[in-house]
C-alpha positions as CSV (number, residue, x, y, z in Angstrom):
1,X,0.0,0.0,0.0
2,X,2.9,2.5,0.8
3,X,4.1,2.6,-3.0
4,X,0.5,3.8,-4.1
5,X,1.1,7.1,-1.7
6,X,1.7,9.4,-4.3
7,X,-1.2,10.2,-6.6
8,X,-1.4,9.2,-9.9
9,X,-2.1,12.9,-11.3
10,X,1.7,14.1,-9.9
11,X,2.7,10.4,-11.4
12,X,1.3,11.3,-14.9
13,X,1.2,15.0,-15.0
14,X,-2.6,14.9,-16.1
15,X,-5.8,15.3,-14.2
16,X,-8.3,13.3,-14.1
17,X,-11.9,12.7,-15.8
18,X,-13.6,14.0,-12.9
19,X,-13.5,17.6,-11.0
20,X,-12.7,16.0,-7.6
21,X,-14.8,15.5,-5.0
22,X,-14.4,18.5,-2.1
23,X,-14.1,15.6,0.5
24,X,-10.8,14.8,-1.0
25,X,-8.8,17.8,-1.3
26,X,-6.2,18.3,0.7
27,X,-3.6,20.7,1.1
28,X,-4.0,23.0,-2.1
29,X,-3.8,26.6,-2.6
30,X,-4.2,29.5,0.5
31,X,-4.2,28.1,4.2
32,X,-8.0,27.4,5.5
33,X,-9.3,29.0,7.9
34,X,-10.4,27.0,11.3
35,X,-13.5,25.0,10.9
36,X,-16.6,26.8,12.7
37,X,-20.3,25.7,13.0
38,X,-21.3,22.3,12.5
39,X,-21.3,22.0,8.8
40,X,-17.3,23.4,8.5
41,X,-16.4,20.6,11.2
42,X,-18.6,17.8,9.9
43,X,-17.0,19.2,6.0
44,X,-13.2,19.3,7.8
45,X,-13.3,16.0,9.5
46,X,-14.5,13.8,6.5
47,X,-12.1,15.2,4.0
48,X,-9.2,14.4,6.1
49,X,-10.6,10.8,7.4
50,X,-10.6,9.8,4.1
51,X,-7.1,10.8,3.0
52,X,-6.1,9.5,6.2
53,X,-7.8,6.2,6.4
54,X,-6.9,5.9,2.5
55,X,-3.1,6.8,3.0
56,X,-2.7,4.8,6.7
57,X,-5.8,2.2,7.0
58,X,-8.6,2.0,9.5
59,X,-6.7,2.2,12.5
60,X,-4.9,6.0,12.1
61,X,-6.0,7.8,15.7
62,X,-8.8,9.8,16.0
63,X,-6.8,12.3,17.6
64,X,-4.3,12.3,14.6
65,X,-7.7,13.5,12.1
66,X,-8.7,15.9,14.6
67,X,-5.5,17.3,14.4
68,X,-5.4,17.2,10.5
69,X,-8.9,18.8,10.2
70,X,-8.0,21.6,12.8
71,X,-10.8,20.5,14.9
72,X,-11.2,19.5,18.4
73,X,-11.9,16.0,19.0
74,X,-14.5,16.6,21.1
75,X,-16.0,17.7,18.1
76,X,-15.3,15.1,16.2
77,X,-17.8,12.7,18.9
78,X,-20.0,15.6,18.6
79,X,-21.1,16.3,15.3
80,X,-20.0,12.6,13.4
81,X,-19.3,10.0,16.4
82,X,-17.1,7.7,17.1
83,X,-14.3,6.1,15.2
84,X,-16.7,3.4,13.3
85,X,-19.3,5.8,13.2
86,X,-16.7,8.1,11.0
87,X,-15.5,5.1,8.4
88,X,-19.1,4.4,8.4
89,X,-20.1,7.7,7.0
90,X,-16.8,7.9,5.0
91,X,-17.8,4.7,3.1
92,X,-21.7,5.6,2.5
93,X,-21.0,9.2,1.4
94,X,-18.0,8.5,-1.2
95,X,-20.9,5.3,-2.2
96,X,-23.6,7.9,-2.5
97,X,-22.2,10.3,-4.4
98,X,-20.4,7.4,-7.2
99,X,-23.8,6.4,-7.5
100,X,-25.0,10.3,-7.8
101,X,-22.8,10.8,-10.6
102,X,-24.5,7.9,-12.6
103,X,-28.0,9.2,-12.4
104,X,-27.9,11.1,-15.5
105,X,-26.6,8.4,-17.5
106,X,-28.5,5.8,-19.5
107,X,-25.4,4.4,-21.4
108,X,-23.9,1.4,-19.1
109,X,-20.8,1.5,-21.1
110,X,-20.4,5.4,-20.7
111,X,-21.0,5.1,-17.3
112,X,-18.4,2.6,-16.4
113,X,-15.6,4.0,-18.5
114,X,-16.6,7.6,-16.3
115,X,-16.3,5.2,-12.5
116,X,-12.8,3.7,-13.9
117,X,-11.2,6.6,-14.8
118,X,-12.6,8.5,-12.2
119,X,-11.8,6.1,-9.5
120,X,-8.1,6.6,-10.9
121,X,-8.1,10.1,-10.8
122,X,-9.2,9.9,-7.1
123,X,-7.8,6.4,-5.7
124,X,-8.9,7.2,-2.0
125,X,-11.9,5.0,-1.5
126,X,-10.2,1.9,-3.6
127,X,-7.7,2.1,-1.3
128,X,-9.4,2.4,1.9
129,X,-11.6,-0.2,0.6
130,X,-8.0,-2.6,0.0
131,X,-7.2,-1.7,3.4
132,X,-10.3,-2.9,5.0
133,X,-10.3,-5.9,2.8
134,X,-6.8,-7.0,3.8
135,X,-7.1,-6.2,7.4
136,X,-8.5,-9.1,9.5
137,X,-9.2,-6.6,12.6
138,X,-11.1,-4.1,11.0
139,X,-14.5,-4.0,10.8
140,X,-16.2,-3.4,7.7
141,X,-18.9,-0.7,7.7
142,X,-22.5,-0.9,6.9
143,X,-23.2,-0.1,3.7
144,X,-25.8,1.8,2.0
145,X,-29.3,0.7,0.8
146,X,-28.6,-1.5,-2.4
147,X,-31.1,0.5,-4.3
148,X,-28.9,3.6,-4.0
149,X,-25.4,1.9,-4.7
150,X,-23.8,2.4,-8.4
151,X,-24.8,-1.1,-9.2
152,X,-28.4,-0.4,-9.1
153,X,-27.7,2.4,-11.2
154,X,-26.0,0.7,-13.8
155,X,-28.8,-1.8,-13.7
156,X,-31.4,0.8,-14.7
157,X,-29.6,2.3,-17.8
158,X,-30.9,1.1,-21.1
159,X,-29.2,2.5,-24.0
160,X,-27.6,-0.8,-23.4
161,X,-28.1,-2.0,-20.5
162,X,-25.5,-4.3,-18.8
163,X,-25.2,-7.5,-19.8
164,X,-25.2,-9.2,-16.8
165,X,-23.9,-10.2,-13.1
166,X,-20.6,-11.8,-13.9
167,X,-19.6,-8.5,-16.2
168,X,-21.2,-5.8,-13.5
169,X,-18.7,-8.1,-11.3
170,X,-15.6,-7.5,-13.4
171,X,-16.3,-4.0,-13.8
172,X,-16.3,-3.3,-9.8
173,X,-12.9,-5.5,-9.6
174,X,-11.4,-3.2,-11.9
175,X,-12.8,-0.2,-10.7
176,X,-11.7,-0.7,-7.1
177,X,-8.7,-2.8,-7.9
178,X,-7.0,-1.1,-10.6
179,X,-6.6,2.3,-8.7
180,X,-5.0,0.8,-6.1
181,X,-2.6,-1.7,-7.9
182,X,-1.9,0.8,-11.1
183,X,1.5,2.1,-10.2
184,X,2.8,-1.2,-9.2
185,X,1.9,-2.6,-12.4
186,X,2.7,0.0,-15.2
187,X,5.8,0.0,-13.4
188,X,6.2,-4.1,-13.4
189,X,5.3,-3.6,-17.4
190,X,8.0,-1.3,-17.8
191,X,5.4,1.6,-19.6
192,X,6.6,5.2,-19.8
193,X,5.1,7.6,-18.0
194,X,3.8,9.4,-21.0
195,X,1.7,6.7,-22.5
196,X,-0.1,5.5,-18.9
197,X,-3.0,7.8,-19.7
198,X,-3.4,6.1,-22.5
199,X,-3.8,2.8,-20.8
200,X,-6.4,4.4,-18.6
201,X,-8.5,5.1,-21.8
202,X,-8.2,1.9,-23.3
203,X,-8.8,-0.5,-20.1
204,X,-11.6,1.7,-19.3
205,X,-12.9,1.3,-23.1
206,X,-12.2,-2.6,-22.8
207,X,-14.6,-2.3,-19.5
208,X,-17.4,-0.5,-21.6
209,X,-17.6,-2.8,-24.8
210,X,-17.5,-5.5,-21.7
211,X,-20.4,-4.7,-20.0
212,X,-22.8,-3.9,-22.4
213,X,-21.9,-7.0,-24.2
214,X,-20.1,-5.8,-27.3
215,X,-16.7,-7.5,-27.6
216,X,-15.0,-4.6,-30.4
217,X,-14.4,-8.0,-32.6
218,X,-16.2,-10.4,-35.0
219,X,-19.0,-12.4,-33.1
């Protein structure tokens, strides 16, 4: 996990698909200003819990994402909870909005190829979601309603439509998979720097001829 800390937009020098989400950034132009009201806190605390928990795991201190968000920890008990309460909320708001970003979309294919490359552009919650998987201790959170998660979206698009289970199933291993294992790989292939956004566009093209059933080739 430690050789995935850089992101991949200082790796490639390009940004990615998606504006990012404001939960994620971190550390970027003029100084903030302490986090007042609820709102500010609530705001503070979840954008650094997820770089955190993405960069360290589930078990970075409380304390030490108090201290990143400028916040008290009382308030952190206050206004989100307590430590699984916070992972919780992590999870089912960075769930909520991939699945708010497919709501416009009918096009199962365009939709995918948007969730891989955006999940590249911003690898937080792949990561924290590797971390959780590989970490015997931790608890994994409760997840959203299924009727509100990106796979029910996908399901109701119809200009095609998915083709199935076992290709919706490939699509979320790559999506969560590839952001987190990318670097290691491209590097173990030996590919330059200058053409890895170009394997982003291709893998994310081979996802959406996937999923909707059309291969690219002869049938």
């Amino acid at each position: 996990m430690e050789s995935e800390n850089r992101s991949d937009d200082d790796e490639d020098g390009h940004p990615g698909p998606l504006p990012p989400d404001p939960a994620t950034a971190h550390g970027h132009g003029a100084p903030r200003s302490r986090p007042t009201g609820r709102d500010e806190v609530r705001s503070a605390v979840l954008r650094e819990a997820r770089r955190l928990l993405s960069e360290r795991g589930p078990h970075v201190p409380l304390r030490d994402i108090a201290e990143a968000a400028d916040v008290n920890l009382g308030l952190i008990h206050r206004h989100v909870g307590r430590k699984d309460a916070l992972l919780t909320t992590v999870m089912q708001e960075a769930v909520r909005l991939g699945a708010a970003r497919l709501e416009h979309l009918d096009d199962a294919g365009e939709a995918v190829r948007g969730m891989l490359l955006g999940a590249t552009a911003h690898p937080e919650i792949s990561r924290l979601l590797a971390w959780l998987a590989l970490d015997r201790e931790a608890a994994f959170p409760p997840m959203i309603d299924p009727a509100e998660r990106p796979a029910a979206a996908l399901r109701r698009m119809t200009s095609p439509p998915p083709a199935g289970d076992v290709e919706l199933l490939l699509v979320f291993t790559a999506v969560y998979a590839w952001p987190v294992l990318r670097g290691t790989l491209l590097d173990a292939l030996d590919i330059p720097a200058d053409q890895r956004e170009e394997i982003d566009d291709r893998l994310a093209d081979l996802l959406a001829r996937m999923v909707t059933g059309h291969s690219g080739g002869a049938t």
